[in-house]
Structures are given as structure tokens and as C-alpha cells.
KOLLUMKOL-36506 format. One line per 8 residues: number of its first residue (from 1); their letters; for each residue x, y, z of N, C-alpha, C. Coordinates in pm, 1 decimal, padded with zeros to 6 digits. Layout:
NUM> a> X Y Z X Y Z X Y Z ~ ...
//
This chain:
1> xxxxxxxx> 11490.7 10972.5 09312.6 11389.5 10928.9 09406.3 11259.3 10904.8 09329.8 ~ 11209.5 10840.1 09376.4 11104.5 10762.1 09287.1 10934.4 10821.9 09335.5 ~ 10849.9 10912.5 09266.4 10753.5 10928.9 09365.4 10630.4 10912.8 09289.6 ~ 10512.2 10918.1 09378.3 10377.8 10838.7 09372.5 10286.7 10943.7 09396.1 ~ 10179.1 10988.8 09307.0 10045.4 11027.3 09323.6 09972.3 10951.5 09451.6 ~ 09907.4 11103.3 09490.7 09832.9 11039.4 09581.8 09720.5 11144.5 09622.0 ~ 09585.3 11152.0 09625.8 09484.2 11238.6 09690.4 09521.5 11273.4 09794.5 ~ 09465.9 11440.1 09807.4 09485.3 11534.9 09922.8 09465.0 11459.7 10029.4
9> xxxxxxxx> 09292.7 11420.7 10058.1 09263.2 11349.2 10164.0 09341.3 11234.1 10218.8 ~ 09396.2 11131.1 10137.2 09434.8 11034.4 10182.3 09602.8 11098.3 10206.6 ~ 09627.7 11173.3 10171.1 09784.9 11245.9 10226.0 09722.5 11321.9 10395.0 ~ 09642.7 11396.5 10403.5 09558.5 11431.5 10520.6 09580.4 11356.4 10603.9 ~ 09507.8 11228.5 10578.5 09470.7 11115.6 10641.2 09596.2 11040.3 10710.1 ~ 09685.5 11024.7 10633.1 09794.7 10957.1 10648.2 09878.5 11063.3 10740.6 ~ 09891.1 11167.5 10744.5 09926.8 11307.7 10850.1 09867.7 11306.4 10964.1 ~ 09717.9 11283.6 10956.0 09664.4 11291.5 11099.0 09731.0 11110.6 11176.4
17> xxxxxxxx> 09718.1 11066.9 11106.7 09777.4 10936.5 11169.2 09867.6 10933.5 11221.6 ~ 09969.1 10942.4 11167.0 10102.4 10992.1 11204.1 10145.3 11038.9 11330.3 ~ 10053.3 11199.4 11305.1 10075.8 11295.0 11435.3 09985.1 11214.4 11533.2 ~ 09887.4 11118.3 11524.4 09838.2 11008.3 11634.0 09947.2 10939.8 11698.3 ~ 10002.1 10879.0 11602.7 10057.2 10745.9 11620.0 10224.3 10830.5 11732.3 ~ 10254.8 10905.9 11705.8 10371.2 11013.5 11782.4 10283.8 11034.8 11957.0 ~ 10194.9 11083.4 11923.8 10129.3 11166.5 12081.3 10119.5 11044.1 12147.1 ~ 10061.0 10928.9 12089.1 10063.6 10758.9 12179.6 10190.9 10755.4 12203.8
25> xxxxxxxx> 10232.9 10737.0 12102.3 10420.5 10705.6 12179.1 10467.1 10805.2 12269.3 ~ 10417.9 10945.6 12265.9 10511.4 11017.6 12367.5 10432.2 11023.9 12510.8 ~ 10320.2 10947.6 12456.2 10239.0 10921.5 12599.7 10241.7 10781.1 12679.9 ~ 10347.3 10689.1 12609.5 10380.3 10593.0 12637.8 10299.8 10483.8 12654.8 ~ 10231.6 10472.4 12512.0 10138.9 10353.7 12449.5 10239.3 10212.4 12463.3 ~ 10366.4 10257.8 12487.7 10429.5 10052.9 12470.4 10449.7 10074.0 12636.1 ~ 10324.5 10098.7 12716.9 10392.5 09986.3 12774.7 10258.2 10015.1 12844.0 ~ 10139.7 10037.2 12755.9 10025.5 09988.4 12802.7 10002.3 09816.7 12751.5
33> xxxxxxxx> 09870.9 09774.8 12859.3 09846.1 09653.5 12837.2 09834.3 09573.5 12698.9 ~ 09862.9 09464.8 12675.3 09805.1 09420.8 12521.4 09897.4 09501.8 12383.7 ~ 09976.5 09585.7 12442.5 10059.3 09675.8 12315.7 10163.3 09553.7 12252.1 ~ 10242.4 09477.8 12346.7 10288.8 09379.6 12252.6 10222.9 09295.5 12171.6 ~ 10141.1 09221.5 12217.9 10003.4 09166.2 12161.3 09973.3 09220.6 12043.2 ~ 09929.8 09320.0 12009.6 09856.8 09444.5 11880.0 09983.0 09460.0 11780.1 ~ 10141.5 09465.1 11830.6 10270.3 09455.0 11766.4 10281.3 09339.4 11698.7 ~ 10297.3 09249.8 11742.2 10280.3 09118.0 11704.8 10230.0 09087.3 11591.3
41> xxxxxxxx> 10100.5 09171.1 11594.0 10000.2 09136.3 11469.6 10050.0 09195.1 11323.2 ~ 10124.4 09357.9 11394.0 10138.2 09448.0 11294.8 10329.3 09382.5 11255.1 ~ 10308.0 09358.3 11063.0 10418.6 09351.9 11085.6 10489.4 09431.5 10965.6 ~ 10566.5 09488.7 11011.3 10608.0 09618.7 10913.4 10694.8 09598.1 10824.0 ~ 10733.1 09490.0 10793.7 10827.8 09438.8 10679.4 10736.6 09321.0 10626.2 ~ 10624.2 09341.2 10615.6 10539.5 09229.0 10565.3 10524.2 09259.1 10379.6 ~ 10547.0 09375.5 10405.4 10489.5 09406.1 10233.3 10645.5 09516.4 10233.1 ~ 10600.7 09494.5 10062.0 10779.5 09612.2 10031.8 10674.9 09682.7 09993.5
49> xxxxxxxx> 10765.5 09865.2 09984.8 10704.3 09933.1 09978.1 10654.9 09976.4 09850.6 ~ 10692.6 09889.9 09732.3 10648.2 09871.4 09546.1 10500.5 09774.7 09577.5 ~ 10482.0 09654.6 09657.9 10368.2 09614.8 09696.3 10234.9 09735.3 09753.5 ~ 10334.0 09796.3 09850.6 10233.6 09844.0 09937.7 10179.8 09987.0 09853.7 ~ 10248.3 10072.5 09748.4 10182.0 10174.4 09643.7 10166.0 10103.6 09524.5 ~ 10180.0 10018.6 09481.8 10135.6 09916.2 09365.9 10031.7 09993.3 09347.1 ~ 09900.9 10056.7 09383.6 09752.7 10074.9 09349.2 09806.1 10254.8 09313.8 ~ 09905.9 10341.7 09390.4 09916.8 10449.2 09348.9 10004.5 10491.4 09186.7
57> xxxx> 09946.5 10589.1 09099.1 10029.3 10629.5 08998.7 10172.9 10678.2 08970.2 ~ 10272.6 10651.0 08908.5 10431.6 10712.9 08897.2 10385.6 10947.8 08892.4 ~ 10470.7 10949.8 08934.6 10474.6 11086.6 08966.7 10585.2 11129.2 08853.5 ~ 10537.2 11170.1 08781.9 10634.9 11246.8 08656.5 10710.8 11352.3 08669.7
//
């Protein structure tokens, strides 16, 4: 398995998101207004994931 350096904070950061992005969904954010709309935009196979840590260091 291949792994990547990364600062506390921005590991934090990326955790609190997360546990966001879960409590919307279990509060049933898709099927508020405009949620397809905002999907649409986001597209999650837009970048591979060697693009998307390209800027982070190999983990030895």
C-alpha cells in the first residue's frame, strides 16, 4: 500500500469533514433542494488519486 505524508491539521481537517459530510447524509441532505445541482458540479472521478496527492510526500 502506497502512503503519503500529510500535516496533523490538514488530517484534522479532512476528519472533521468527513464526520460533516456523514451527519448531512444521515440527515438527508440528497433530497434537499439544489443537492443534485451542487452533485453535478462535484465530480469525483475527475482527478486520480496520484493527481489529487501529487503535492503530498511518499511515506517511507
Amino acid at each position: 500500500m502506497e502512503m503519503k505524508l500529510i500535516r496533523k491539521d490538514e488530517l484534522a481537517e479532512l476528519l472533521r469533514d468527513r464526520w460533516k459530510l456523514r451527519c448531512l447524509e444521515m440527515a438527508g441532505v440528497d433530497n434537499w433542494t439544489w443537492y443534485d445541482q451542487a452533485m453535478s458540479d462535484y465530480e469525483a472521478d475527475e482527478y486520480t488519486n496520484d493527481e489529487l496527492t501529487k503535492d503530498y510526500n511518499e511515506a517511507n
